[in-house]
C-alpha positions as CSV (number, residue, x, y, z in Angstrom):
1,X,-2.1,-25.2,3.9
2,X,0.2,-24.5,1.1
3,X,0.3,-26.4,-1.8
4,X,2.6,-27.3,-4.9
5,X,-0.5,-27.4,-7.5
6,X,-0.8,-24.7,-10.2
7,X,-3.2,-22.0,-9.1
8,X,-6.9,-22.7,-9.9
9,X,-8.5,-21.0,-12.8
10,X,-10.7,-19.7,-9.7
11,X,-8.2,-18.8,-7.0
12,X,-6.2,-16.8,-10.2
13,X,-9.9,-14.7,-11.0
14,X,-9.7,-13.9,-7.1
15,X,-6.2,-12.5,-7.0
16,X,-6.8,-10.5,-10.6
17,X,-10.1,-9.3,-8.2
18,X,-7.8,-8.0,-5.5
19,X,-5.4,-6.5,-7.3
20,X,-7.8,-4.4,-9.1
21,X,-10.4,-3.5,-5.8
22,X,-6.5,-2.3,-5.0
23,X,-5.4,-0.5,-7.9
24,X,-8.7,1.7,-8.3
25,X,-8.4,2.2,-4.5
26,X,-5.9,5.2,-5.5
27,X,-8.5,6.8,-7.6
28,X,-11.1,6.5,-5.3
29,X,-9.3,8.4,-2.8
30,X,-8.8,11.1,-5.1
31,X,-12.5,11.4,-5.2
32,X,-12.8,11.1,-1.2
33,X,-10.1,13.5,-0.4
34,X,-12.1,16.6,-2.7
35,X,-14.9,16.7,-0.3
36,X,-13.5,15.0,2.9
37,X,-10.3,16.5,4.7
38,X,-7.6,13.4,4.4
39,X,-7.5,12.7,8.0
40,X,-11.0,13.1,8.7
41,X,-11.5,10.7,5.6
42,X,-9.0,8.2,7.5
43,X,-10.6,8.1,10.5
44,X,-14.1,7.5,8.7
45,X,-12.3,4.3,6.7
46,X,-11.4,2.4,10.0
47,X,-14.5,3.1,11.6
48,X,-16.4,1.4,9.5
49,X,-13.9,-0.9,8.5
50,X,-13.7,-2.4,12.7
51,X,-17.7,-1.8,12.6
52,X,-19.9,-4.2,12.5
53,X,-17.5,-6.7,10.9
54,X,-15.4,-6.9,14.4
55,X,-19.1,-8.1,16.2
56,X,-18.1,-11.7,13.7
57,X,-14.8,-11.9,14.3
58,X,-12.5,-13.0,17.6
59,X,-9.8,-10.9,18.2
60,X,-6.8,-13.3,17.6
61,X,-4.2,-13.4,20.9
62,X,-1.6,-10.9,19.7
63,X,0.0,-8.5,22.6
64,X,-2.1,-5.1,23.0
65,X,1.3,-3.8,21.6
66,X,0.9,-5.6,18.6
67,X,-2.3,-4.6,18.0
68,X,-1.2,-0.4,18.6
69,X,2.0,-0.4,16.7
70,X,0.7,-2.0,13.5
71,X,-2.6,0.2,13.7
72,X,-0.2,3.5,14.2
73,X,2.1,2.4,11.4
74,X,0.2,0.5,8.3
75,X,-3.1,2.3,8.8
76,X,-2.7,5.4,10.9
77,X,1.0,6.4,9.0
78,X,0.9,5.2,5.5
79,X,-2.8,6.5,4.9
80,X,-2.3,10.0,7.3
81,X,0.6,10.4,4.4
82,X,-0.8,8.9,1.3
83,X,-4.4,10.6,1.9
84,X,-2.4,13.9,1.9
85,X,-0.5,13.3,-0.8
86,X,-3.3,12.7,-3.0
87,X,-5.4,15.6,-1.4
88,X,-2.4,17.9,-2.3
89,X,-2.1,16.9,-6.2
90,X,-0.1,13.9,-5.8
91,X,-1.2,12.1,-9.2
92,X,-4.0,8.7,-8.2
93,X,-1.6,6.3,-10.6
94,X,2.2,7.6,-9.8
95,X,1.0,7.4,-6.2
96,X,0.6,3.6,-6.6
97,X,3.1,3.6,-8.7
98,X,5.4,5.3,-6.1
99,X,4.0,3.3,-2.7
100,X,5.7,0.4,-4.4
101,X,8.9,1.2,-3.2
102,X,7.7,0.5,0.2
103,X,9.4,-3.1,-0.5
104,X,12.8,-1.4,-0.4
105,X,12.3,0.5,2.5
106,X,11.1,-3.3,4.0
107,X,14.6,-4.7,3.2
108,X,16.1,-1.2,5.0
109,X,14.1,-1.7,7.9
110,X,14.8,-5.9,8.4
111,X,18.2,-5.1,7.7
112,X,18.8,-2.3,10.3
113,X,16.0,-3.7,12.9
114,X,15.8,-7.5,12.1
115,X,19.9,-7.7,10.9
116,X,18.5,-9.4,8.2
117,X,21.5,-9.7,5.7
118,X,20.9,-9.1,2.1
119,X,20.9,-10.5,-0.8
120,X,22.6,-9.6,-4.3
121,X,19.5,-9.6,-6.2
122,X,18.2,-7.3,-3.4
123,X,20.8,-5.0,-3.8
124,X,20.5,-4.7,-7.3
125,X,17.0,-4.3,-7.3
126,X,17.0,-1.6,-4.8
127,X,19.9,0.4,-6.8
128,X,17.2,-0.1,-9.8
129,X,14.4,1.5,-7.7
130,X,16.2,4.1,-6.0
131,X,17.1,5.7,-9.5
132,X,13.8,5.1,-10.7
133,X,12.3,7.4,-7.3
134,X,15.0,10.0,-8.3
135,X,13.9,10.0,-12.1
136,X,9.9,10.6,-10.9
137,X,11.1,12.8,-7.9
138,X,13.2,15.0,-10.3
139,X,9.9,15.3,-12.6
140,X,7.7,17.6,-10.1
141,X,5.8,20.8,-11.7
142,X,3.5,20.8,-14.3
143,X,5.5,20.6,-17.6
144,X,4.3,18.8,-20.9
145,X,2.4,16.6,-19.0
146,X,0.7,15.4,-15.4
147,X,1.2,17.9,-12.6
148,X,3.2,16.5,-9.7
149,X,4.0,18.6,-6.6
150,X,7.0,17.7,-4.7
151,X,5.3,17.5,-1.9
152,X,3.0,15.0,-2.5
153,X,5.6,13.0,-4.1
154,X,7.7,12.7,-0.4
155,X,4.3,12.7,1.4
156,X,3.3,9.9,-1.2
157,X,7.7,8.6,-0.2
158,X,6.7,8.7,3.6
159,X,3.4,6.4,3.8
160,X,5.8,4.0,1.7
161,X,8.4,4.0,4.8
162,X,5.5,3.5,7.1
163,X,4.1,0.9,5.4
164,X,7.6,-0.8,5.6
165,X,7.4,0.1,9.2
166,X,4.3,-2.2,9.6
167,X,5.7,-5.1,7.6
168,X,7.9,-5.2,10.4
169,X,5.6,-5.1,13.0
170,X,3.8,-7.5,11.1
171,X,6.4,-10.6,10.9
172,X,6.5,-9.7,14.3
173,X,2.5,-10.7,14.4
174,X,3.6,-13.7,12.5
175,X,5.2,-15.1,15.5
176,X,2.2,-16.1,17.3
177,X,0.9,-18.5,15.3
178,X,-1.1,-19.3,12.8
179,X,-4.2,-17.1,12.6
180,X,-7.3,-15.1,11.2
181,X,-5.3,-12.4,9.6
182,X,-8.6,-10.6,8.3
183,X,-9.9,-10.6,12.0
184,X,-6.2,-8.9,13.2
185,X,-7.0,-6.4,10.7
186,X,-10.3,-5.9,11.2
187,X,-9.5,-5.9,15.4
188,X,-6.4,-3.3,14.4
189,X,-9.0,-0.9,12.7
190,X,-9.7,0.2,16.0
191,X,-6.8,1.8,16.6
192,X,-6.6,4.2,13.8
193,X,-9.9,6.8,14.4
194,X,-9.3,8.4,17.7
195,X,-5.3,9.5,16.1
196,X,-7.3,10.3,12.7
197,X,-9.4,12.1,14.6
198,X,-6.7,13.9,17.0
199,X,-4.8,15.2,13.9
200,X,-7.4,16.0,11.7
201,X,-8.6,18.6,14.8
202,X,-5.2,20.1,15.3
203,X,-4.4,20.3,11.6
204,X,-7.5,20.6,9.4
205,X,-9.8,22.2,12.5
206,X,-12.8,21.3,13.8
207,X,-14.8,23.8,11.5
208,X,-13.5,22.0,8.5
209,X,-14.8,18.3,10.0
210,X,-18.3,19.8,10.6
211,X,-18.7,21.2,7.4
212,X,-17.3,18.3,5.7
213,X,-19.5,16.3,7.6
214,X,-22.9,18.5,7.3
215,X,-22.2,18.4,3.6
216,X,-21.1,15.2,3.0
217,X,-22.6,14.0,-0.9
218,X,-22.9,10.4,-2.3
219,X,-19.4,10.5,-4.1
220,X,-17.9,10.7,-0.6
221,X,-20.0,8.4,0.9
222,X,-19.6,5.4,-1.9
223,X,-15.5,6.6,-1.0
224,X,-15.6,5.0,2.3
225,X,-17.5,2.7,1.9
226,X,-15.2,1.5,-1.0
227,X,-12.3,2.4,1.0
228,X,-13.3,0.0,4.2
229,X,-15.5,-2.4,2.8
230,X,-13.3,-2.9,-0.8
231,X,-9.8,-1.9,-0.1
232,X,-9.5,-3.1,3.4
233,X,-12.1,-6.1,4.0
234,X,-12.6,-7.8,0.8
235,X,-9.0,-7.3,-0.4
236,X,-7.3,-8.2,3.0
237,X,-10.1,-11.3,3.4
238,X,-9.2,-12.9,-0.3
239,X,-5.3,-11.8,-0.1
240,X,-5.4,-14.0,3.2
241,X,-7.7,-17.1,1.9
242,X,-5.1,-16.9,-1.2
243,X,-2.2,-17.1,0.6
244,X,-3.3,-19.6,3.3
245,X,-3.3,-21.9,-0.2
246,X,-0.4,-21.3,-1.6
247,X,3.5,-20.3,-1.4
248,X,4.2,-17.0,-0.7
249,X,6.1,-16.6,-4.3
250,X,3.4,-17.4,-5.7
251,X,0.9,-15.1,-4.6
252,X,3.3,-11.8,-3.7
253,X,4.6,-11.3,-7.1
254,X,0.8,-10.2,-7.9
255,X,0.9,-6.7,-6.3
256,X,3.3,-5.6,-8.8
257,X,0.0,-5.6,-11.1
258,X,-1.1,-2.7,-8.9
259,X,0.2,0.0,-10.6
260,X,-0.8,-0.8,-13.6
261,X,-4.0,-0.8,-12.6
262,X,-3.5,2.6,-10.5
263,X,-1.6,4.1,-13.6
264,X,-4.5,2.9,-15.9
265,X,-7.6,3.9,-13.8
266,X,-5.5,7.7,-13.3
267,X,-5.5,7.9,-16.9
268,X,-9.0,7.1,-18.1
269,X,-10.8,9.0,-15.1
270,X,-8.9,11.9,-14.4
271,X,-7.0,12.3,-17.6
272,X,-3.5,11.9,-16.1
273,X,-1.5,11.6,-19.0
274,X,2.3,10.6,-17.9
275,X,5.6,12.9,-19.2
276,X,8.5,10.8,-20.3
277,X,10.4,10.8,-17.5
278,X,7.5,9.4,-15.7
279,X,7.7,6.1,-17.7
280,X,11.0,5.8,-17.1
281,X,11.3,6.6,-13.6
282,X,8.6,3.8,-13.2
283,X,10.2,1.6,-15.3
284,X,13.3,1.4,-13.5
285,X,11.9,1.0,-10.1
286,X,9.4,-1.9,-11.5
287,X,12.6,-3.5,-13.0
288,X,13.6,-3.2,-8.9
289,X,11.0,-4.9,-7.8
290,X,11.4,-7.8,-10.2
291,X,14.6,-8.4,-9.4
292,X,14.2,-8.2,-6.5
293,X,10.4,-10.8,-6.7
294,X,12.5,-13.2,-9.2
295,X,16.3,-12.1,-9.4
296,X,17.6,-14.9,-6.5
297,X,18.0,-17.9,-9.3
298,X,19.4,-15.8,-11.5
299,X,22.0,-14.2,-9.6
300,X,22.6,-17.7,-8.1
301,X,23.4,-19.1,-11.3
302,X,25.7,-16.2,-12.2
303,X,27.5,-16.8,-8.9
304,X,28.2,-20.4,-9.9
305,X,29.3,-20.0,-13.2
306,X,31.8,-17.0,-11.7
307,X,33.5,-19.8,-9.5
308,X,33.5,-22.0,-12.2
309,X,35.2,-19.4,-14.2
């Protein structure tokens, strides 16, 4: 249940936890993807991430539709795309840095799909980010600075908009009640393989699989296990316990220290020293997000003062 109490000193060492099991998830699947095709790499993640943990868990009573969409949106989508954008030379810390804006693309999907109305502070935030994604996206190539292909920066834009894609399916989960979250995404993890495993056939061929798999080293190995054990069990199961305790606003605002941590771990283990127009790209679009996190009172106030004016 949610309370009004300030955060305990434990509860706050839990969240710093999960934001940096998440933020050095980006470099560790720059290390996956070098000897692990992307797709093959994603089916690997959600098998082990269902098995064994789904043998302890109830599936909670979603629709099997449910259960499909978020698995082929959040997991199958946003990691088919991310996993590629990495494996092509998409930068570990501007892609969580970039995946950010997938908050943006949330308010562009509720609005169109949900005809959720916005919000001034919304608007303005997503004005701030949308500049901020042109500033990075206008920065590809390999000048005075990190390389970034173009492509990985829209492969790195698309797993954002499917991301958004299954935070809608997700407050559509939300309907059915109260429930184990972790067990829904643990349960959900079975969707994902047998699509990882259909595309990465048809696109990186059954040869490459085999000889990724017949070769497969230690550094690949810890990747997944990092990837489904890390990233996806103990992150989802402590970012669930947290928010069962408190307000939403209080917890959310925490995944904006993700990229700091993604932008931080890029630098020291892979050397990816930022250009200029990097920092101010990412700037602007973590000004976005915010105003967009804190802007409401703000904009409120300036409302009221207008009609007092």
């Amino acid at each position: 249940m949610s309370v009004s109490l300030p955060m305990r000193p434990k509860d706050l060492g839990l969240a710093l936890l999960v934001i940096l099991v998440w933020g050095v998830n980006f470099a560790v699947i720059k290390v996956g993807v070098v000897g692990i095709p992307p797709l093959l790499l994603g089916a690997l993640r959600f098998m082990l991430a269902a098995f064994p943990a789904l043998l302890f868990l109830k599936p909670p009573k979603v629709p099997l539709r449910l259960y499909l969409a978020y698995g082929l949106t959040i997991s199958v989508g946003q990691f088919a795309f991310l996993f590629s954008a990495i494996h092509v030379g998409m930068p570990s810390g501007l892609a969580s840095l970039v995946l950010q804006s997938q908050s943006f693309f949330t308010l562009l999907l509720a609005a169109w799909w949900l005809k959720e109305r916005w919000q001034a502070n919304q608007m303005a935030g997503l004005l701030l980010a949308a500049l901020g994604l042109l500033l990075i996206g206008s920065a590809s190539g390999a000048a005075n600075g990190v390389s970034m292909p173009l492509l990985g920066f829209l492969l790195t834009i698309a797993a954002a908009v499917m991301w958004a894609c299954g935070n809608i399916v997700t407050r559509a989960v939300g309907r059915y009640g109260p429930m184990n979250q972790l067990a829904f995404v643990v349960w959900a993890s079975l969707v994902p393989p047998l699509p990882f495993l259909a595309l990465s056939a048809w696109l990186e061929g059954p040869d490459a699989m085999l000889l990724a798999l017949r070769h497969i080293d230690l550094a690949a190995v810890g990747a997944i296990a990092y990837l489904a054990w890390a990233a996806t069990l103990l992150g989802y199961g402590l970012w669930t316990h947290l928010m069962s305790r408190y307000p939403t606003n209080r917890v959310a605002p925490f995944t904006l220290l993700v990229p700091i941590v993604g932008l931080t771990t890029g630098w020291v283990v892979f050397g990816e020293a930022l250009r200029p127009i990097h920092f101010a790209g990412g700037a602007l679009l973590m000004a976005g997000l915010l105003v967009n996190v804190f802007g409401a009172p703000l904009f409120a106030r300036i409302k009221e003062i207008a009609w007092k004016t």
